[in-house]
C-alpha positions in Angstrom: -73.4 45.3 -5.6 -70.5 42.8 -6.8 -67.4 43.3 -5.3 -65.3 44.3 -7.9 -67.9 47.1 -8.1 -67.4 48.1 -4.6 -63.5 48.0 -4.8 -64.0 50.5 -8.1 -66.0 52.6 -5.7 -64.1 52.4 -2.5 -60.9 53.3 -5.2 -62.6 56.0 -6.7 -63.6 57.6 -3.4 -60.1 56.9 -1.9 -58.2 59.1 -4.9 -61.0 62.0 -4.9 -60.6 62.4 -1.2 -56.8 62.5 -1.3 -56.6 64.9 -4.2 -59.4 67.1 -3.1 -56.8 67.0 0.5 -54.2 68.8 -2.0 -57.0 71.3 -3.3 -58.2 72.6 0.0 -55.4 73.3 1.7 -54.5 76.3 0.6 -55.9 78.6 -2.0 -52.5 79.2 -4.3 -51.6 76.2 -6.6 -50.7 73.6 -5.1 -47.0 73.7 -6.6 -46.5 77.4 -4.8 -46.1 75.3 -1.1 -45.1 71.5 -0.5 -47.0 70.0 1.7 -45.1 68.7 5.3 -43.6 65.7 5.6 -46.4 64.3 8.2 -49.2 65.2 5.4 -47.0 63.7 2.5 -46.6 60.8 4.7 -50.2 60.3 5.0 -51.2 60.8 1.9 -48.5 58.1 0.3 -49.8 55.3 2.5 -53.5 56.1 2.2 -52.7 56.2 -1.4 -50.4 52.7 -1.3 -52.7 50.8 0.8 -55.8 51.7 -0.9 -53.9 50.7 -4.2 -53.1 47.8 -3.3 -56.4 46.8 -1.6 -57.8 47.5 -5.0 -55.3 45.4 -6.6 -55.4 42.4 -4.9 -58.6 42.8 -2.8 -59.5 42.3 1.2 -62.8 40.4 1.7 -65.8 41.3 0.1 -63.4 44.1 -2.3 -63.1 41.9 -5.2 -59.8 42.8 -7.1 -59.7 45.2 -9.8 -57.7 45.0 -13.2 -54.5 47.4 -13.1 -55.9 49.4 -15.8 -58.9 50.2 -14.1 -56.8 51.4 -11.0 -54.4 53.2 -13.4 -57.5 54.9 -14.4 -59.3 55.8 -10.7 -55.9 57.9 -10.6 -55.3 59.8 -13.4 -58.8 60.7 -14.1 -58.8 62.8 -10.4 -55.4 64.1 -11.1 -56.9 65.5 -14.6 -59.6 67.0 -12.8 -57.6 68.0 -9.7 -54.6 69.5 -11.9 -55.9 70.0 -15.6 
């Protein structure tokens, strides 16, 4: 598998972990309760850092064009939220 292939991958896993994070923790929509600060925390940086690894790559992750990120994260949100 090329590396920009894995880096779509590694991205694509990345956002539908964190957003199914947001859908299992509590049964009411996810806008009834904010999250604590520790969890938001978290979830930011695992979200910036795997963004950015994406972006610009880290060994064998090949980088990804910005629309192809752009996509990995809304297409999870749709599903998540829509």
């Amino acid at each position: 598998m090329s590396g920009m292939r894995q880096a779509f991958a590694f991205q694509t896993l990345l956002c539908f972990a964190l957003f199914s994070l947001t859908s299992i923790r509590e049964r009411r929509p996810f806008r009834a309760s904010v999250p604590g600060w520790p969890l938001t925390v978290a979830m930011l940086a695992d979200a910036g850092f795997g963004t950015l690894i994406g972006i610009h790559g880290l060994a064998d992750l090949r980088p990804v064009p910005l629309w192809m990120t752009a996509t990995v994260v809304v297409l999870p949100a749709c599903v998540r939220w829509g």
